[in-house]
N, C-alpha and C positions, 0 to 999 in steps of 0.2 A: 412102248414101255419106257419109264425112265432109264436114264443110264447115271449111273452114281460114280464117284470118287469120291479120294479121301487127301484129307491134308494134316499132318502130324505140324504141333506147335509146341517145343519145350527148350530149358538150357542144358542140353547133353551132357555137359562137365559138371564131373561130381567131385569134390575135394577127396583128398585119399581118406581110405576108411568110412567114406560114405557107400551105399548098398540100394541107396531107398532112390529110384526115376520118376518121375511126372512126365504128363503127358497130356495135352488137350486134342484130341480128335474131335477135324473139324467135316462131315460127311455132309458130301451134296448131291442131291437129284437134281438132271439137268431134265430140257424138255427134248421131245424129240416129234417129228408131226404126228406117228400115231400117238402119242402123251398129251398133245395140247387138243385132239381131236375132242369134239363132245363125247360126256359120258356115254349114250345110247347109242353112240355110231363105233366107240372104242373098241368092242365082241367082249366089254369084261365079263366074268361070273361074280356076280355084286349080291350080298344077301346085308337088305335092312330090316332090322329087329328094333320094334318102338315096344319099349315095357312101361305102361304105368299105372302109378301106383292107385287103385281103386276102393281102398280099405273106408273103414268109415269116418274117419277124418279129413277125408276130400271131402265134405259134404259138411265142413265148419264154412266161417264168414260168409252166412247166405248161399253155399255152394259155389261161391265165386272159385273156388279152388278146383274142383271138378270140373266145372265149364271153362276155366282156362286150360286145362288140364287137356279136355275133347280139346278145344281150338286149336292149340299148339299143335296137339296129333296129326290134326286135320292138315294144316297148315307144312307141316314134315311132311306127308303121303304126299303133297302135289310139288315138294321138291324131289322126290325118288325120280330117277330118270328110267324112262322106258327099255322094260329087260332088263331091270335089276329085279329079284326074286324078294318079297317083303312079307311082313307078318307086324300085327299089333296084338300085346297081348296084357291082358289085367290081372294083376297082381293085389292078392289079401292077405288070407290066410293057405290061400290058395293059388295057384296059377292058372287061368284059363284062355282059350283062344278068342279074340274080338273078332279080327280076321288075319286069315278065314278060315273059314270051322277046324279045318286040320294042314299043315303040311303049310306050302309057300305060296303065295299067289306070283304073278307076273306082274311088272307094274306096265301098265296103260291107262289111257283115257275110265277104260272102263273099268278095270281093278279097281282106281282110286277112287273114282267116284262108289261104288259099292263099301269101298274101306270106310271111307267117310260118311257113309248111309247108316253102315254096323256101329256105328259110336254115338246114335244119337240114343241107342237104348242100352249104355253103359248107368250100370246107379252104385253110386260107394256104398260099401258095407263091410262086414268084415275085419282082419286085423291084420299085421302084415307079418310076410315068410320071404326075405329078401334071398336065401338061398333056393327055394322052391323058383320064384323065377328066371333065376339067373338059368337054373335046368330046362328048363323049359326051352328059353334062349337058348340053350347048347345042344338040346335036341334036335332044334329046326337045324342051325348052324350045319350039325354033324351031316344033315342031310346033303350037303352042297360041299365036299371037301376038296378044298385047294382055293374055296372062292375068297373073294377080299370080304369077308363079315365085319360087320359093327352094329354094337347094339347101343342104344340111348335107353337108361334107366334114372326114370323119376320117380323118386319118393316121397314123402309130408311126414314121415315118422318113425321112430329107430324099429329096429327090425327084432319086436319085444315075442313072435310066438315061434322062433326059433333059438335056440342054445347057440353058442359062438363055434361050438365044433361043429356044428352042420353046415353054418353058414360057411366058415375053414373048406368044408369039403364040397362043397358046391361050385365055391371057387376055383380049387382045384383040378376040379372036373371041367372047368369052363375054360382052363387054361390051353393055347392055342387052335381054344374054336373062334373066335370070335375076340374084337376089342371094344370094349366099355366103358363111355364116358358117363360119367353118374350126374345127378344133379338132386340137389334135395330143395323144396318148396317151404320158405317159412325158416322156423328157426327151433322145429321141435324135434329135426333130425339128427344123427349122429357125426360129426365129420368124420373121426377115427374110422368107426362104420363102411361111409360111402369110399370113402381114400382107401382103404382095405381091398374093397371091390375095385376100384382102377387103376391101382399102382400095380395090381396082380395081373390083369387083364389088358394092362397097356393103353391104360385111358386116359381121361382125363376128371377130375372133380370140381362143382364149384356150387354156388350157391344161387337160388332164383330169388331172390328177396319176396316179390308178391304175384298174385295170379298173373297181373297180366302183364308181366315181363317174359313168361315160358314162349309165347310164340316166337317172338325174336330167338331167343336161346335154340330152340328146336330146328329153327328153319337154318340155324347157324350152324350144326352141330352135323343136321341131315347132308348141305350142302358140302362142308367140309369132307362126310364120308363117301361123296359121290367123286368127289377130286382125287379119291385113291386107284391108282392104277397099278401098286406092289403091292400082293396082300402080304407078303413075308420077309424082311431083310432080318442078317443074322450079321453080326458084328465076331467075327472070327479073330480071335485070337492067338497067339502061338507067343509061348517064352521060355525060356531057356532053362534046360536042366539045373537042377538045384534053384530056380527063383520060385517067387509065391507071389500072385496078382492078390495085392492086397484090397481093390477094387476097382472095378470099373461104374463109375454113374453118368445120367445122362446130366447134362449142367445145364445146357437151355434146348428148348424154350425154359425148360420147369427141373428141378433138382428128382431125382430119380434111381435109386441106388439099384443097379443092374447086377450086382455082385449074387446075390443068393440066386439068379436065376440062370446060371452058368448051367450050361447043355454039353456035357463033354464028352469030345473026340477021343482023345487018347491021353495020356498022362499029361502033353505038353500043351495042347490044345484044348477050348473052351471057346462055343459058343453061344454070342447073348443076343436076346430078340431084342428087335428095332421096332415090332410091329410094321404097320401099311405104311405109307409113302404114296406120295404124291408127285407133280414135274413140280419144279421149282421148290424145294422143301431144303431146309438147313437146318441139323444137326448138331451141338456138343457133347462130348464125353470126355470124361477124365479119367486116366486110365494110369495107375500106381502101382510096379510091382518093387518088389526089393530081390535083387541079385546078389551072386557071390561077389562079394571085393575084390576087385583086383589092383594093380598095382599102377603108381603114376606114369602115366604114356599107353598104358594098355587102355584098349577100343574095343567095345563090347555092343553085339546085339541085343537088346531087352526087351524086344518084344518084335514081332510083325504082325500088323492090323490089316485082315483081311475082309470082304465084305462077300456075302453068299446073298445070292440077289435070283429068285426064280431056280433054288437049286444048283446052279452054279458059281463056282469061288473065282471072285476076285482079284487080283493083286493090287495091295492101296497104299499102304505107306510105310513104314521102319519106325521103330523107337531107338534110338543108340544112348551109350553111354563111354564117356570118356573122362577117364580119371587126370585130374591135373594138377600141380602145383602152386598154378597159376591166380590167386585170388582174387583177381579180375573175375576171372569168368567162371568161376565153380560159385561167385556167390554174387552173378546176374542174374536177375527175376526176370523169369519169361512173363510177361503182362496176361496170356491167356491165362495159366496156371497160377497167377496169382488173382486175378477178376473171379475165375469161379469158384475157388479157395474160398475166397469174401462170399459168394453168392450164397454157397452153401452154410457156410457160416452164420448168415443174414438167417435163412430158415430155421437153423437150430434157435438163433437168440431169440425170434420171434415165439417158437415151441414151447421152450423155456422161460420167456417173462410171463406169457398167457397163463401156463401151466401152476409157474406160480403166484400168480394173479387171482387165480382160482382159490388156490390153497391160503388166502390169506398174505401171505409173505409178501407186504408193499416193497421192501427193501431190494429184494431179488428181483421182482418184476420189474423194479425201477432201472437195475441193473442193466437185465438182460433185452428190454426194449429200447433203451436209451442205446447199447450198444447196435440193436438194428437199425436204432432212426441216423447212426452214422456211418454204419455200414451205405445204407441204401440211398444216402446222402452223396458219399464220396465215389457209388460206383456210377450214379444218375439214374438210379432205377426211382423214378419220383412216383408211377402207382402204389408203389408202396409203402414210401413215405406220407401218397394221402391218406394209405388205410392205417400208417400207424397214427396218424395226428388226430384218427377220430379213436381212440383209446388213451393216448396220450398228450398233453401237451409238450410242446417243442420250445425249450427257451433258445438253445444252442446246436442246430444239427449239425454241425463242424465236431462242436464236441459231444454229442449225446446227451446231453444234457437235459432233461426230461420230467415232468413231474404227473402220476398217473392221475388221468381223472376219475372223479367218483359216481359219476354215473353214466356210464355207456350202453350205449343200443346196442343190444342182443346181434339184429341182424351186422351193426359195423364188428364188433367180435368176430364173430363167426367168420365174417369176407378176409379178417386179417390172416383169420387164422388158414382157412380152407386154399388163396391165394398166396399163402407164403412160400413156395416150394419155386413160383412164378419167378423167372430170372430175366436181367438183358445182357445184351450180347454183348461181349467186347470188340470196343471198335478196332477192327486189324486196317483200316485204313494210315491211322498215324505215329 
């Protein structure tokens, strides 16, 4: 199993009358031999969940969408590593079992070959209930409790034959059975939608542009959940009487606000899932509470960041606060906390010009995109300065300076939008 630490990064000096600490937590899984062992040799309890979407719009562009659709699948079952427990299931209006007819199989030679047999008599039809399958998935899950689950949920279309409250509750219900990376095929999906489903589930969202990019995706996504050897890290918290953690979010890889899903110990304690982990995995969060004032020279604890790893609590790092006179140092920029500042900041602008991109408003789009293409400019995050340069053009990335274009690809939209949350790391080397 891994073994994890933590490393707290912030400017501890607060100027008098200031209340409010920052803080970048930086957590890492190291390896250890049984961690780097092969998945099928490690003794995990491994449960893969493949869902996709079989409604009758897989069965547009020639059926190319469907038959990528199988392939991918196919292509995921013969990465699942032997004596991981799996299931494929088809989703419409309905949720039903592909394989195998009920409950879990085992994966081998000979599972996967049968998994792969049962998909050649898959046919779209139907309409979609993205809550019904997500149950479905939580049902197998439940069957296997403590093990590392993930499911891969692909869709081609918004999830039009359920109401938003069922989907709400379906969610809810899925919450720490299983974690959900979603993907939507094409450009007739919902990203609000699919982001819903994995910001809740601790996954991840993105977009497949055409059929036959899903295999890659799939075999990426399966293998990724095979590297999981923690099905559960909690990020424990502890602060101090009279404070209020005014949030904690993850910052990289992806912006991720961890705040509404606080799990609480006792009055003073709070804690937030990490989801699975892997050996070799790195970690940020931002973590901001505001405390009582106190007076200049007084030294205060504001927090201690603890890690619960297999049920067991960690000890990781300290938050402190020290009031000073000094304005040297109550008004030095710690670089972490100001990089992922800007990251998150970068997702809002992006949110916000699209948003109002949409509504007409060139003025505001022009605004709040020209401020992401400099954001994303001066932090060196360049993927996402090529996704905004296919919605806008770039006179000045230094200064944002931007003028929108007037006809843009459905699919480059979408990729801006659905990859905005996507951050890079600050370099602690210089």
């Amino acid at each position: 199993m891994s073994e994890f630490s933590a490393e707290v990064f912030q400017n501890e000096y607060l100027p008098a009358g200031s209340d409010t600490v920052d803080a970048v937590v930086t957590i890492r899984s190291g390896e250890t031999g049984a961690a780097s062992a092969p998945a099928s040799m490690a003794g995990r309890d491994a449960v893969e969940i493949i869902v996709i979407d079989t409604s009758g719009s897989m069965s547009e562009e020639g059926g190319r969408k469907m038959r990528g659709a199988l392939e991918a699948t196919a292509a995921a079952i013969d990465t699942i590593s032997d004596g991981v427990q799996f299931a494929v299931i088809g989703g419409n209006a309905a949720a039903y079992m592909i394989y195998p007819n009920e409950g879990l199989a085992v994966a081998d030679p000979s599972t996967r070959d049968q998994a792969k047999s049962t998909l050649r008599r898959v046919r779209p039809k139907g309409g979609t209930a993205i809550g019904t399958w997500l149950r479905a998935a939580g049902y197998l899950a439940s069957q296997r409790p403590g093990a590392i689950a993930h499911t891969l949920l692909l869709t081609d279309g918004k999830n039009q034959h359920e109401d938003d409250r069922t989907l709400d509750a379906a969610i809810a219900a899925c919450a720490g059975l299983f974690q959900c990376d979603a993907r939507g095929l094409g450009t007739d999906w919902d990203v609000n939608e699919l982001r819903k489903v994995a910001t809740a589930l601790l996954g991840t969202v993105d977009i497949i542009p055409r059929p036959e990019d899903m295999t890659a995706e799939f075999t990426k996504l399966t293998r990724q959940a095979m590297g999981k050897d923690v099905g559960r890290v909690l990020l424990r918290l502890w602060t101090p009487k009279g404070s209020v953690c005014e949030f904690v979010k993850q910052v990289s890889p992806a912006v991720d606000d961890l705040t509404t899903k606080a799990e609480p110990i006792n009055p003073l304690t709070n804690d937030y899932p990490l989801g699975a982990w892997g050996p070799g995995e790195e970690r940020d969060y931002h973590v901001r509470v505001r405390i009582p004032v106190g007076s200049v020279g007084d030294e205060r604890l504001a927090g201690r960041v603890m890690l619960v790893v297999a049920d067991a609590e960690q000890p990781a790092a300290l938050v402190r606060a020290v009031w000073t006179d000094d304005e040297a140092l109550s008004t030095r920029i710690n670089r972490e906390v100001a990089h992922y500042t800007g990251q998150a900041e970068l997702a809002d602008a992006i949110a916000d010009g699209l948003a109002a991109r949409d509504r007409g408003d060139a003025a505001t789009a022009t605004v709040k995109l020209g401020r992401a293409v400099q954001i994303a400019h001066e932090s060196g995050n360049g993927d996402t300065v090529r996704l905004l340069q296919k919605v806008v053009d770039v006179d000045d990335p230094a200064t944002g300076t931007v003028r929108l274009r007037r006809e843009v690809d459905r699919t480059d939209e979408m990729a801006l939008d659905v990859r905005s949350t996507r951050t890079v790391r600050v370099n602690k080397q210089n």
